[in-house]
C-alpha positions in Angstrom: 0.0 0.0 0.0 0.8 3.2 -0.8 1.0 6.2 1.6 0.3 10.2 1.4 3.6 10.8 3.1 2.5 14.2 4.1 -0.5 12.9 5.9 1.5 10.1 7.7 4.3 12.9 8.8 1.4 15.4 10.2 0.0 12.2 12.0 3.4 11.6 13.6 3.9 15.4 14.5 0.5 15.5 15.9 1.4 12.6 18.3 4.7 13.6 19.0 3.7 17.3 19.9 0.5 16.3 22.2 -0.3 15.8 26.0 -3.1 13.3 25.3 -4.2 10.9 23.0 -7.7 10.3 22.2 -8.8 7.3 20.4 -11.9 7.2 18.8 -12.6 3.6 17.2 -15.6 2.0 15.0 -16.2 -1.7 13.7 -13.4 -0.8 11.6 -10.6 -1.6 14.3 -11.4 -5.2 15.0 -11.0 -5.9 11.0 -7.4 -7.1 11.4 -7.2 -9.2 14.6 -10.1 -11.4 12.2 -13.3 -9.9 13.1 -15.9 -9.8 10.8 -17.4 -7.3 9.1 -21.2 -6.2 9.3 -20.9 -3.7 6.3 -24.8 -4.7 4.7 -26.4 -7.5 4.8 -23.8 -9.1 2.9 -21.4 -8.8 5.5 -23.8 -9.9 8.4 -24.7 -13.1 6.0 -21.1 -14.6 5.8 -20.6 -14.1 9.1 -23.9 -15.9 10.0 -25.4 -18.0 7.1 -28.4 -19.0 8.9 -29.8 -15.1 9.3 -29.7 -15.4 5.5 -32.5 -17.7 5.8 -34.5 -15.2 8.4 -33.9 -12.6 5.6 -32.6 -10.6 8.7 -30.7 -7.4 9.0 -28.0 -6.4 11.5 -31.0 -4.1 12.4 -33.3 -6.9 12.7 -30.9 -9.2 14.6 -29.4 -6.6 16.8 -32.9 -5.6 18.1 -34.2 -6.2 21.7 -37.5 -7.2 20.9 -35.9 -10.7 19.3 -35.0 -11.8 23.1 -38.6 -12.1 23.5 -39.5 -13.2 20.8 -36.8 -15.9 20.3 -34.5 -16.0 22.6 -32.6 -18.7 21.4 -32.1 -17.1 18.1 -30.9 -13.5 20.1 -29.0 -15.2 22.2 -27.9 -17.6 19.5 -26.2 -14.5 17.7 -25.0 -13.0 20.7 -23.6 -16.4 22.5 -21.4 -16.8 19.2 -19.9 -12.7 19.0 -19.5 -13.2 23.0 -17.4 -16.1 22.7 -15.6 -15.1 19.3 -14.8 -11.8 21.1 -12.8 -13.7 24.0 -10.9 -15.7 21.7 -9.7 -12.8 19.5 -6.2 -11.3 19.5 -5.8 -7.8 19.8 -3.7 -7.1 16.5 -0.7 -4.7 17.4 -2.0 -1.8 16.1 -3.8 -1.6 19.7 -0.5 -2.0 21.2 1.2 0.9 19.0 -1.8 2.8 19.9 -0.9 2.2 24.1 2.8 3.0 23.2 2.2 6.6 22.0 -0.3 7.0 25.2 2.1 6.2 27.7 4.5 8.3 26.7 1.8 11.3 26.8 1.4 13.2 30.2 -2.1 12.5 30.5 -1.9 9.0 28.7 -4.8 8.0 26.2 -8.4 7.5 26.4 -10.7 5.9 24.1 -14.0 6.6 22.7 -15.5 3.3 20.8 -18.8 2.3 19.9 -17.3 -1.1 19.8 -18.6 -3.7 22.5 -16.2 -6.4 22.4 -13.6 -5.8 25.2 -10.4 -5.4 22.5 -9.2 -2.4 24.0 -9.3 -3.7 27.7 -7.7 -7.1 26.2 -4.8 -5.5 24.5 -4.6 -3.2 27.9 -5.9 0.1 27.9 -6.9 0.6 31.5 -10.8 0.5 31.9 -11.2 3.5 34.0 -9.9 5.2 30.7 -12.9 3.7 28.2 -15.6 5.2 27.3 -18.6 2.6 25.5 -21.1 5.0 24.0 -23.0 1.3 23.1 -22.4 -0.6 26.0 -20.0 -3.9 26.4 -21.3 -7.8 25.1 -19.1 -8.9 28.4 -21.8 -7.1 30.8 -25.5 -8.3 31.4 -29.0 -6.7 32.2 -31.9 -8.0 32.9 -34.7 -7.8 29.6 -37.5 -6.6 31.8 -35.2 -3.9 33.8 -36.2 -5.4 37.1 -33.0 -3.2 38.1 -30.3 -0.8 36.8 -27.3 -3.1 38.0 -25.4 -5.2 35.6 -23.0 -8.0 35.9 -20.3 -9.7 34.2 -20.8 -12.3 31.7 -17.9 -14.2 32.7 -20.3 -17.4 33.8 -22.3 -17.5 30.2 -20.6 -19.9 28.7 -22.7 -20.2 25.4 -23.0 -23.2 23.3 -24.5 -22.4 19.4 -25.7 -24.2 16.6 -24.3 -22.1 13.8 -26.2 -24.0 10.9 -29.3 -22.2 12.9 -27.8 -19.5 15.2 -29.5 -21.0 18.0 -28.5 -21.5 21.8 -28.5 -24.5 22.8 -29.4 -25.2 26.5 -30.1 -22.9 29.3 -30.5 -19.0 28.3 -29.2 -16.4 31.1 -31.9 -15.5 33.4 -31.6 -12.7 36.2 -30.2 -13.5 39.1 -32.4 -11.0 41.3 -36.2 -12.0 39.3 -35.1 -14.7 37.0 -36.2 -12.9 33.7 -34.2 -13.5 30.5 -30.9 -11.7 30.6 -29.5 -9.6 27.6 -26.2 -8.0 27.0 -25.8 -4.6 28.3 -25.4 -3.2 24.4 -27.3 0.0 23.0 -29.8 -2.2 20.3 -32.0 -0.6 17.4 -35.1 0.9 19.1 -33.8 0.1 22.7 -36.0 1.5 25.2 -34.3 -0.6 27.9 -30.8 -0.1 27.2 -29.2 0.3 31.1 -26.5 3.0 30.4 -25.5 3.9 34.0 -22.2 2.3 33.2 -21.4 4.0 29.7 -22.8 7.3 31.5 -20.2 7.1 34.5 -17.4 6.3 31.6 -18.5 9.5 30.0 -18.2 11.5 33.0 -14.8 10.1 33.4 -13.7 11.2 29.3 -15.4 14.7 30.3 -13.2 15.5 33.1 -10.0 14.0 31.5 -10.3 16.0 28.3 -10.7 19.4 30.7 -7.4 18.8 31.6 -5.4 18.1 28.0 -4.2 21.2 26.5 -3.3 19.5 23.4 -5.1 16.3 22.1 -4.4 14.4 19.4 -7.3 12.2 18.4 -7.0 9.1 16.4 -10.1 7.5 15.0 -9.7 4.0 13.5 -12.3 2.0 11.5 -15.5 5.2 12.4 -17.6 4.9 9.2 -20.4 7.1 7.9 -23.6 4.9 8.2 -23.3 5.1 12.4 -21.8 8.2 12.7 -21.6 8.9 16.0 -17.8 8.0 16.4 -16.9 10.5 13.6 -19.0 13.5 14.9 -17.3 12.8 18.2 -13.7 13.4 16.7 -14.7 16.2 14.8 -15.9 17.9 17.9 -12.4 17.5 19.6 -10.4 19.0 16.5 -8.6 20.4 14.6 -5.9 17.6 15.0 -7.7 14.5 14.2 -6.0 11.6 12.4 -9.0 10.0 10.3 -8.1 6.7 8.8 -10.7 4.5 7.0 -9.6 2.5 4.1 -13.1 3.8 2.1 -14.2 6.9 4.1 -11.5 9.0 5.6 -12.3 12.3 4.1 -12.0 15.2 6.7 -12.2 18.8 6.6 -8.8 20.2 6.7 -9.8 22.6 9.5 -10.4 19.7 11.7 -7.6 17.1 10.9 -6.2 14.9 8.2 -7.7 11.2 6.6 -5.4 8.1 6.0 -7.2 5.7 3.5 -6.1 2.3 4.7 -7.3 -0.3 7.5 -6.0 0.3 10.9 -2.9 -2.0 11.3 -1.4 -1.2 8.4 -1.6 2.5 8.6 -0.7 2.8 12.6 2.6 0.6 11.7 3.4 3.3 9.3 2.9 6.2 11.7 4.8 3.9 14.4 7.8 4.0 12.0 7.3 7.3 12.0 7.7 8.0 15.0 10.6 6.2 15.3 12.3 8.0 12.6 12.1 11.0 14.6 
C-alpha cells in the first residue's frame, strides 16, 4: 500500500507534539485481529449464514424485541460474537496505539462504539474507556427489574451455527429470574441500562478538561453510524482519520489516511521512530 507521506508525517507530529491521546474507534478496528465485518447485509450473511434464511438485517438481529420473541435465536447471535470476542487477538496496532499514550502526560483514552472488550484485552486501562453502546461482556436484565449489571464471565454459550441457535439454558436474572440480555445500546432500545457507559462518559469529560493538546486518532468510524466521527470532529482540529473507504476530513479539523487500521498505525509507528 501506498501512503500520502504528508499525511502520515502530520500524524506523527500530531502525536509527537500532544499531551493526550484520544482514540476514537468503529467496527473498523477489530477488522485485522479477524473480526468480521457487518458492512450490509452481505457482511452480516457470511458471518452468520443462517440469518440469511431469516432474511434478517443487523437491524433486525441486533434488536431487543428478538430476546422475547426468540430467545434462542438472540442469544444464538449473541452467545457466538461473545465467545468469538474472548478468543480474539488484539492485533498490534492496539499496542502501538498504548505506546504513543504512555509516553503522553495524561496517557490516552478511548472513545469506541465497539462492545467487544479489545481495547481492555490489549490493555488500555478501563477507568480510561468510554462505550457509547455498551460492552457484550456485561448483562441486564430484559425486563429492567434493576439498573445493576454483571459480568458475563459465567455465560458460557453453546451455538448451533447452521441455525444460530442456543442451545441449553438461556441467562436468566439473578435478582427476578427474567431473561438476561447483553448490556449493548440495540436498534429501538427502550431498555438499554446506560449507567455504566454514562459514568465512563463523565470520566472522558473531566480528563479532556485537563489536556491542552489532544491528538485524536479515529480508526475504522464509518459514515452509516456516525456517531464516532461527529465525536472526533468535535475535539479538532488535530484529528488523524483513517478508513480504508471513508477517511475524508475537513482540513480545518484534521487529516484522513485511506487504509485499515494496522497497516496504517505501523506506518505512523515507524514514523515516529524515525524522529
Amino acid at each position: 500500500m501506498v501512503f500520502d507521506d504528508v499525511s502520515i508525517a502530520q500524524a506523527a507530529r500530531w502525536i509527537h507534539e500532544a499531551d493526550g491521546l484520544l482514540v476514537t474507534a468503529g467496527a473498523g478496528m477489530g477488522v485485522d485481529s479477524g473480526l468480521p465485518d457487518f458492512r450490509g447485509d452481505e457482511g452480516l450473511w457470511r458471518a452468520y449464514p443462517a440469518l440469511r434464511h431469516h432474511g434478517f438485517s443487523f437491524e433486525d438481529i441486533a434488536n431487543p424485541a428478538v430476546f422475547s420473541s426468540d430467545p434462542h435465536l438472540a442469544w444464538g447471535f449473541y452467545g457466538h460474537r461473545l465467545k468469538l470476542y474472548r478468543e480474539t487477538v488484539p492485533h498490534a496496532g492496539f499496542h502501538h496505539l498504548l505506546g504513543w499514550g504512555e509516553r503522553m502526560k495524561h496517557g490516552a483514552f478511548v472513545f469506541t462504539s465497539n462492545v467487544d472488550g479489545q481495547f481492555q484485552k490489549a490493555g488500555f486501562a478501563a477507568e480510561r474507556i468510554e462505550e457509547c453502546h455498551g460492552n457484550i461482556h456485561t448483562l441486564q436484565c430484559l425486563d429492567v427489574c434493576t439498573e445493576d449489571v454483571w459480568s458475563a464471565t459465567d455465560v458460557d454459550p453453546v451455538v448451533d451455527e447452521a441455525t444460530c441457535r442456543l442451545q441449553g439454558e438461556l441467562p436468566r436474572c439473578p435478582r427476578c429470574g427474567a431473561l438476561a440480555r447483553p448490556n449493548i445500546l440495540m436498534f429501538g432500545d427502550w431498555n438499554w441500562v446506560a449507567r455504566q457507559a454514562e459514568r465512563q462518559a463523565a470520566r472522558l469529560a473531566a480528563w479532556l478538561r485537563g489536556v491542552e493538546r489532544v491528538v485524536v486518532i479515529e480508526v475504522g468510524a464509518g459514515n452509516a453510524l456516525p456517531t464516532v466521527r461527529r465525536f472526533s470532529e468535535r475535539h479538532g482540529p488535530r484529528v488523524v482519520r483513517i478508513n480504508p473507504r471513508e477517511s475524508g476530513i475537513a482540513d480545518r479539523v484534521g487529516v484522513g489516511i485511506a487504509s485499515g487500521a494496522l497497516a496504517a498505525l505501523q506506518v505512523i509507528d515507524e514514523r515516529l521512530a524515525r524522529g
